[in-house]
C-alpha positions as a printed Julia matrix, in Angstrom:
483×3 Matrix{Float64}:
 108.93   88.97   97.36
 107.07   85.63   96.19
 104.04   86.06   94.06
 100.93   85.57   95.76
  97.15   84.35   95.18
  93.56   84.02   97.01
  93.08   81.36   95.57
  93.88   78.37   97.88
  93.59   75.96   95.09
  96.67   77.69   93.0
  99.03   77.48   95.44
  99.91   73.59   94.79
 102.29   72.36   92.39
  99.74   70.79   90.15
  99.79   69.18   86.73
 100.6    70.76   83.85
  97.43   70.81   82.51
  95.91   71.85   85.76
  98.66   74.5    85.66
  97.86   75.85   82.1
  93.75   75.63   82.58
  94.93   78.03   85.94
  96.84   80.32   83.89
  93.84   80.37   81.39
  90.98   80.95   83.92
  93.48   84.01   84.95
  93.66   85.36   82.14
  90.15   85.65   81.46
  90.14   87.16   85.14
  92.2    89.93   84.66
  90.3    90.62   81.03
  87.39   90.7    83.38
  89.16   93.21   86.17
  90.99   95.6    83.87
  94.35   93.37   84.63
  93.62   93.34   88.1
  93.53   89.64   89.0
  94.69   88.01   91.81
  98.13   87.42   91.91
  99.99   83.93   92.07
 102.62   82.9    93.96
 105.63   80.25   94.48
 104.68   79.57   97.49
 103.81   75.2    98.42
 100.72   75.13   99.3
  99.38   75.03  102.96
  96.89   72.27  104.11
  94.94   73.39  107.29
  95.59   70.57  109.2
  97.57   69.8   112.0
 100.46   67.42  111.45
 102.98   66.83  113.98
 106.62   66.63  112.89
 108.96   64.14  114.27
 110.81   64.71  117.39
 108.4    66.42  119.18
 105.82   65.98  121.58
 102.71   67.64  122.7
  99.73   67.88  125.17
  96.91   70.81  125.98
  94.07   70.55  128.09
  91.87   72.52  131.16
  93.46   73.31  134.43
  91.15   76.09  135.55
  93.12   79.41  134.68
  90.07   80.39  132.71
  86.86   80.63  134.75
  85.16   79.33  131.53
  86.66   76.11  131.86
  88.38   76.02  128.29
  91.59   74.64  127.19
  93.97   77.12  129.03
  97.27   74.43  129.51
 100.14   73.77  126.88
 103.25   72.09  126.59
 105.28   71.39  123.22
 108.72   69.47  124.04
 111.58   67.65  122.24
 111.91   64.09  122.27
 115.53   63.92  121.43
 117.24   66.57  123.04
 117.12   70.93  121.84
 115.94   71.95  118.73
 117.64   75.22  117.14
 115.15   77.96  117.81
 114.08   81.15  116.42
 111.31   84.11  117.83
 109.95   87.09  116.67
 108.38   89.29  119.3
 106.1    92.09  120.22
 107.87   95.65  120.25
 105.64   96.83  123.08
 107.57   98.73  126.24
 104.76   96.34  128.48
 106.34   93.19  126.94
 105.18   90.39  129.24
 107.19   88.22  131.21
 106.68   85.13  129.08
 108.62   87.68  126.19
 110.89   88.84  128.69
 111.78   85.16  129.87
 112.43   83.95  126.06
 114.75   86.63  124.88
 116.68   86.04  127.78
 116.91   82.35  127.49
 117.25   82.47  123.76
 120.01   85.07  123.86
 122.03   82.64  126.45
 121.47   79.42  124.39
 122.02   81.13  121.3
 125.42   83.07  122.06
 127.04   85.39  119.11
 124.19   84.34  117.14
 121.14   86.8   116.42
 119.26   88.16  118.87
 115.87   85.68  119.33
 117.17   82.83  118.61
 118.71   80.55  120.5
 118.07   76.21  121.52
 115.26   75.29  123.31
 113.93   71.87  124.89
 109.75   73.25  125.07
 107.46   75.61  125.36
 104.93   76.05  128.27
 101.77   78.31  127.39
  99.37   79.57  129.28
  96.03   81.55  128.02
  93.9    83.39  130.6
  96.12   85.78  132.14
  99.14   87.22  130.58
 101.4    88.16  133.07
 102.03   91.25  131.25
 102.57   95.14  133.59
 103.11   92.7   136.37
 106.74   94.0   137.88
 109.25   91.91  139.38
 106.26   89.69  140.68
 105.24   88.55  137.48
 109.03   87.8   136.13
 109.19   85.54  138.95
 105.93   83.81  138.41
 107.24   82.93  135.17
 111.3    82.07  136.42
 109.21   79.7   138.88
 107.28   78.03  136.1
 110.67   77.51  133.93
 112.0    75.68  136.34
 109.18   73.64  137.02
 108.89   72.8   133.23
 112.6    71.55  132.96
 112.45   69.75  136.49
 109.65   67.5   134.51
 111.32   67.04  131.48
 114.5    66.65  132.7
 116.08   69.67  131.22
 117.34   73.1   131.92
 115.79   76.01  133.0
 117.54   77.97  130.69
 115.94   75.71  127.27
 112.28   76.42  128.05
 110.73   79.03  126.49
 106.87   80.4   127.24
 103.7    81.76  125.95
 100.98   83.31  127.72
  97.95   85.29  127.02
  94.77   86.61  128.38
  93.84   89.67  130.52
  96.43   92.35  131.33
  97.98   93.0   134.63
  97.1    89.51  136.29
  99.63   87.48  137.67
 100.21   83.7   136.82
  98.12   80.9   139.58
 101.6    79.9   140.15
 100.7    76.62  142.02
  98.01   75.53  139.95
 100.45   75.49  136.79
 102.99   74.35  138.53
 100.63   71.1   139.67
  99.92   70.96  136.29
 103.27   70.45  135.32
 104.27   68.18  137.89
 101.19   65.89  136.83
 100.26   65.87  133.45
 103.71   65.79  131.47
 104.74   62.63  132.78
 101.64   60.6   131.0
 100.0    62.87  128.7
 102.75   64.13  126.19
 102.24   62.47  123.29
 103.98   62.34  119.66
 100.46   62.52  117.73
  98.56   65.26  115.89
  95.73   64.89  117.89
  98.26   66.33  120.74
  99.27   68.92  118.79
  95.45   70.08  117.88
  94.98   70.03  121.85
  97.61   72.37  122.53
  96.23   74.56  119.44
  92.81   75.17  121.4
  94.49   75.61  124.42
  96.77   78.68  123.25
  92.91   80.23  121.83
  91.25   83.36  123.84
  88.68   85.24  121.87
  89.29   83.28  119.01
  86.53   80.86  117.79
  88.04   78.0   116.82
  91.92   77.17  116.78
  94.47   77.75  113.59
  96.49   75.5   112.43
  98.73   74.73  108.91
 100.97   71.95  107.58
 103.51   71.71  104.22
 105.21   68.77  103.33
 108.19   68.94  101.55
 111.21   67.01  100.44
 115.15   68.1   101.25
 118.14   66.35   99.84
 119.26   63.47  102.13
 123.27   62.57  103.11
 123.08   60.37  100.16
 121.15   63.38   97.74
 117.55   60.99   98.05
 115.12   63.08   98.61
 114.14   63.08  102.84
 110.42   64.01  103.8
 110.42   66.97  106.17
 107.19   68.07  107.63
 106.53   72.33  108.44
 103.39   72.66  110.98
 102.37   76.04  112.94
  99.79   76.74  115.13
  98.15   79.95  116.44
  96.07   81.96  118.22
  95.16   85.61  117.93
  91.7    87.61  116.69
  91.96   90.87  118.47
  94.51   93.82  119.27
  96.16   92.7   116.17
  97.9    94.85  114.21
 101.65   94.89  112.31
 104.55   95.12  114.99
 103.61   91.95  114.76
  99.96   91.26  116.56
  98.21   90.32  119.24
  99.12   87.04  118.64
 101.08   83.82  119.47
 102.18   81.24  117.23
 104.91   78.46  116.6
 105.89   76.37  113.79
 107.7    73.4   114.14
 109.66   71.52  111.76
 111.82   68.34  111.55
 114.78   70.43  109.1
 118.01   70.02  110.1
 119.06   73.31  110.19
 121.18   75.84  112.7
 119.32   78.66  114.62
 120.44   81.53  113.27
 119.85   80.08  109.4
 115.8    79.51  111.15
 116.18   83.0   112.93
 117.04   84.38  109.29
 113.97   82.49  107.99
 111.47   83.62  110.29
 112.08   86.68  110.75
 111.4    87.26  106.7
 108.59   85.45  106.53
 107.15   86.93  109.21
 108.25   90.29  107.61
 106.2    89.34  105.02
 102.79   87.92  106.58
 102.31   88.65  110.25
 103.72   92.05  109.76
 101.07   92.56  107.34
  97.95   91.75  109.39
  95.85   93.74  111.08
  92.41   93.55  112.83
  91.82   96.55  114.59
  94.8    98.79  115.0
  95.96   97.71  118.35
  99.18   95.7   119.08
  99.91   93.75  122.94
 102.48   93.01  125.29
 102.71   89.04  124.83
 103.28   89.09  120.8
 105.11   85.98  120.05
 106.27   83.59  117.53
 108.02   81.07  117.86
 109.94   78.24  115.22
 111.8    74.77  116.33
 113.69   72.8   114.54
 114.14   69.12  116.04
 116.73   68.32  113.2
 115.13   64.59  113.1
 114.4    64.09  109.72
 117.65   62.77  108.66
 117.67   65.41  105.55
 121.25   67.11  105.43
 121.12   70.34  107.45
 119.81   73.46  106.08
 121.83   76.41  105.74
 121.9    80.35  104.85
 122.06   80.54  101.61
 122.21   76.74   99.98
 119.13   75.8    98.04
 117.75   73.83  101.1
 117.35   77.15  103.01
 114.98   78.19  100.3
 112.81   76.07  100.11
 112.55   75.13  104.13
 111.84   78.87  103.72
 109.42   78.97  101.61
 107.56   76.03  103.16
 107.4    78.48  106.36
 106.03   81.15  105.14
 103.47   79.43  103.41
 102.58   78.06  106.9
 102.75   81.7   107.93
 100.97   82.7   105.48
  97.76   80.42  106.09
  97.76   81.24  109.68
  98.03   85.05  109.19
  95.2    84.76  107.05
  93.13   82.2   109.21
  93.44   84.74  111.68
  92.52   88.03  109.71
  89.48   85.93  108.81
  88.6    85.28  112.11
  88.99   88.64  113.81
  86.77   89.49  116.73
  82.85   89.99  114.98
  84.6    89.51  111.45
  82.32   88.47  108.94
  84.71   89.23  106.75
  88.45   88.27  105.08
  90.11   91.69  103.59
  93.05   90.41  101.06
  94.55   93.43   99.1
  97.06   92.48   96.73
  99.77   95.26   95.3
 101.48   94.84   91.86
 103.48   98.02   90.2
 105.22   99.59   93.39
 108.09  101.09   93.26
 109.61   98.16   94.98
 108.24   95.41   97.63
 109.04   97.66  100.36
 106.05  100.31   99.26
 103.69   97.58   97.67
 103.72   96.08  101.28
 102.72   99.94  102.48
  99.95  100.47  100.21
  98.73   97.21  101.13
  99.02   97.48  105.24
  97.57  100.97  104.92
  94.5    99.91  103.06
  93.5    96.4   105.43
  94.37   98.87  108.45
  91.71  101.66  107.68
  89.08  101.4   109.76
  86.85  103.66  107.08
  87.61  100.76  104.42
  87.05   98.08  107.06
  83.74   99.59  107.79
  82.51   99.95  103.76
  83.71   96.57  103.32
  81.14   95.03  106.43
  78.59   97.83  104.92
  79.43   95.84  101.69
  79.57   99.6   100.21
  82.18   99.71   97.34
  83.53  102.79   98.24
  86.98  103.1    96.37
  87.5   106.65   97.58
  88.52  105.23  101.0
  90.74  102.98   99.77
  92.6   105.92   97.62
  93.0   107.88  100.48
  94.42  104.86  102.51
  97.19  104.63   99.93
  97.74  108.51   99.77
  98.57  108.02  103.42
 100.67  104.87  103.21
 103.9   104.41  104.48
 107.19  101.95  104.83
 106.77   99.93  107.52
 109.62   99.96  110.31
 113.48   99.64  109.83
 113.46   96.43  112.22
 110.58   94.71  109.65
 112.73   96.11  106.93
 115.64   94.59  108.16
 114.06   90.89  108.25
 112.6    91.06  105.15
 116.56   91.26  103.58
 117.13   95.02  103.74
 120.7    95.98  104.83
 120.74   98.1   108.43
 121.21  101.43  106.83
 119.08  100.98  104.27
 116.15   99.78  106.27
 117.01  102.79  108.62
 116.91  105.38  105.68
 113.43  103.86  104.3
 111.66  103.42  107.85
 108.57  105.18  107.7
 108.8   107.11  104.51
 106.08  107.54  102.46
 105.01  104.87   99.8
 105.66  106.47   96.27
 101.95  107.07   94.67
 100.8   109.2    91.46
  97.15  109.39   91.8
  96.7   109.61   88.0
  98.64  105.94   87.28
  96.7   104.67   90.46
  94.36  101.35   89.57
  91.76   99.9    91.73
  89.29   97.06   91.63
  87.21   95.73   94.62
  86.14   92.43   94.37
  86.94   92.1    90.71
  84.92   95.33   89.66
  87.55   97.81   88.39
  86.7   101.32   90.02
  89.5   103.55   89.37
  92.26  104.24   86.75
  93.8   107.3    87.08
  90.1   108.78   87.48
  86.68  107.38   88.63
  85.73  104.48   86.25
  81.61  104.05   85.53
  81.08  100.13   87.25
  77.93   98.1    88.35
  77.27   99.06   91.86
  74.87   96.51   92.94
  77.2    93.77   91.29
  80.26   95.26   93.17
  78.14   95.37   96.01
  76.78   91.63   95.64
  80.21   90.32   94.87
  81.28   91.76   98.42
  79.08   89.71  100.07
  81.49   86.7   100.0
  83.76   85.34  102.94
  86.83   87.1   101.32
  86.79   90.76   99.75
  89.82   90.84   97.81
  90.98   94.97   96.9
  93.42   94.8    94.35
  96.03   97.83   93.17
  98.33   98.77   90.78
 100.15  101.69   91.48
 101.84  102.2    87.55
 105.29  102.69   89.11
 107.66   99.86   89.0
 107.69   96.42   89.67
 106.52   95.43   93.38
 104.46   93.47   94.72
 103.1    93.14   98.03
  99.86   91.87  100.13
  97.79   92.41  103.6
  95.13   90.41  105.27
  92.5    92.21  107.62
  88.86   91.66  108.74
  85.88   94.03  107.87
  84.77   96.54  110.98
  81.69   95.36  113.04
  79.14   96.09  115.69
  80.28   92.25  117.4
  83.81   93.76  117.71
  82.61   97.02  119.57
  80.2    94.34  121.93
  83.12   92.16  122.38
  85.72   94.39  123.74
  83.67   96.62  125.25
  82.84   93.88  127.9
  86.37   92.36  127.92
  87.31   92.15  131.44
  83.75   91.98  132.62
């Protein structure tokens, strides 16, 4: 696994001597935390921005699925014919139509290739009612829609893909999309960022203001010049988020040249690796779904599985990932809060990435963190219960089949008395209770992040989670969803 950070600000390349006045000010950090510091990472670094990437096109904007009157509309499309495409999906029995609709298409563009990914010509989303424990209705509500998308653009059915989100058990205002279609894509599709920030705010719900990050990054050319390639995602999702993915949608798009089974392979780790490790509240939905195109448009040479290209197009995703995972966790539903705990001495990625999804998912350490209450005793028994996550996750984040099958679920290897703990830089715990400032641990919590940082004594993995602290908004907020 890449090394990781908290610190925004570490995450570029830098000059040297910004590089070795970093290294210094960690040092003095981990003197400070017992050796706890935050952890840095290889990982480009992830403006939050929205930058479109060449070849495609955008538009979002009010059509009056949400009674509110917000952004509720989306398109993204090609401008040069398909893009290789990749998805990573909810695991939920209820998967919505929209997921239902985009395996299928996916698996019929895509061939022998891996399941959920596929060629695709756009994306229609629609936020306000997800179409999700709607029957045979619903599935063709959203069949309807696909071929109203392509009969715009000129297309296939069969190379449209779709989003939706919002409340449960309501079916699609067929006709009013469909209008929609019919007259907004001919005039307002456009090839800017400002497009692409539309259709950001139009995927939102609950969320409070839209996600968005951009890397740039350089590829080799035909002629081995270096080619500018731009990686840009978008999300949406602050509630019923938890790992299986989350109650989320997002899409990253990308100018690479690369095939869709090389981007499948790409996504589905880094998504392993970030989105797998978020949680807000415990719950997971039906319309989970994310979403990478490739336009190929750069005029870099194409990208494949295992050349040096595919690295670092990969790691240029899931720093884009990465931002938005966390842009999310920070803006969970009443959040006041970012929860960032950081693993080093697993016995292997697989169980630092346990430890650290079992502490951001405990609802006790959520709750001490908004109480601002250092209470390390919660976070110990969150990593005495911690567990592998399961053997599909395993699988994308490079795990062979029967080995991700044989580690699914097992328990994360801990010994209590090699066990280190600090919460926001005050070490707590070694192997026993450790005397600490209380009312500085406690004032240092007070910050927009918390970061909870362990060291199990073990071996050499590493591993990270992003959640939200617990609130009294979040309790308000859902208990007066639908009403």
């Amino acid at each position: 696994m890449n090394g990781l950070t908290t610190d925004p600000g570490a995450l570029g390349a830098g000059s040297d001597a910004e590089r070795a006045s970093s290294d210094a000010a960690r040092a003095a950090d981990a003197a400070d935390t017992g050796g706890l510091a935050p952890l840095a990472t290889d990982l480009p670094n992830a403006e939050e921005r929205a930058v479109m990437p060449a070849g495609f096109r955008a538009l979002g904007a009010p059509i009056g699925i949400k009674r509110s009157g917000r952004p509720d509309f989306a398109v993204i499309a090609t401008t040069g014919g398909p893009a290789a495409a990749a998805g990573v999906f909810t695991r939920n029995a209820f998967a919505a139509a929209p997921v239902r609709l985009t395996r299928a298409h996916l698996a019929v563009t895509g061939g022998d290739g891996p399941a959920g990914s596929g060629w695709a010509d756009a994306i229609l989303s629609t936020s306000g009612s997800a179409n999700a424990a709607t029957g045979a209705p619903g599935d063709a509500d959203q069949g309807h829609l696909a071929d109203s998308l392509a009969a715009a653009l000129g297309t296939i059915a069969g190379r449209t893909l779709a989003f939706s989100t919002g409340v449960i058990g309501t079916r699609l205002p067929v006709d009013l999309v469909a209008a929609a279609i019919a007259q907004r894509i001919p005039d307002q599709l456009a090839a800017s960022d400002e497009a692409l920030m539309a259709a950001a705010r139009a995927l939102m719900t609950t969320d409070t203001h839209p996600k968005w990050a951009t890397v740039r990054l350089a590829l080799p050319g035909a002629d081995r010049t270096d080619v500018p390639v731009t990686v840009c995602g978008i999300a949406k999702g602050v509630g019923m988020i938890h790992p299986r993915m989350a109650t989320m949608l997002a899409v990253i798009l990308t100018d690479a040249v690369t095939d869709p089974a090389t981007l499948h392979g790409i996504l589905g780790g880094a998504a392993a690796r970030t989105w797998d490790q978020l949680s807000v509240d415990g719950d997971t939905s039906t319309n989970d779904s994310v979403l990478a195109l490739a336009s190929g448009t750069s005029g870099a040479a194409p990208v494949r599985a295992g050349d040096p290209g595919a690295a670092t197009l990969g790691r240029a995703i899931e720093a884009v990932a990465r931002s938005l995972a966390r842009q999310q966790a920070a803006d969970g539903e009443g959040a006041t809060t970012l929860i960032t705990c950081q693993v080093t001495g697993a016995r292997d990625d697989i169980d630092a990435r346990g430890a650290a999804r079992a502490v951001i998912s405990s609802s006790l350490v959520k709750a001490a963190v908004h109480g601002r209450d250092p209470n390390w005793g919660r976070i110990a028994g969150a990593v005495g219960n911690a567990h592998a996550a399961e053997s599909w996750v395993l699988e994308a984040a490079g795990l062979a089949p029967a080995d991700a099958a044989a580690r699914a679920g097992t328990p994360v290897h801990v010994e209590p008395d090699r066990l280190r703990i600090a919460v926001a830089g005050h070490p707590v715990y070694a192997g026993g209770p450790l005397l600490f400032d209380r009312d500085a641990a406690r004032a240092a919590m007070t910050s927009g992040e918390v970061l909870i940082r362990l060291d199990l004594g073990i071996g050499d993995g590493t591993g990270e989670a992003f959640g939200c602290d617990l609130t009294e908004a979040y309790v308000r907020e859902n208990a007066e969803y639908t009403t």
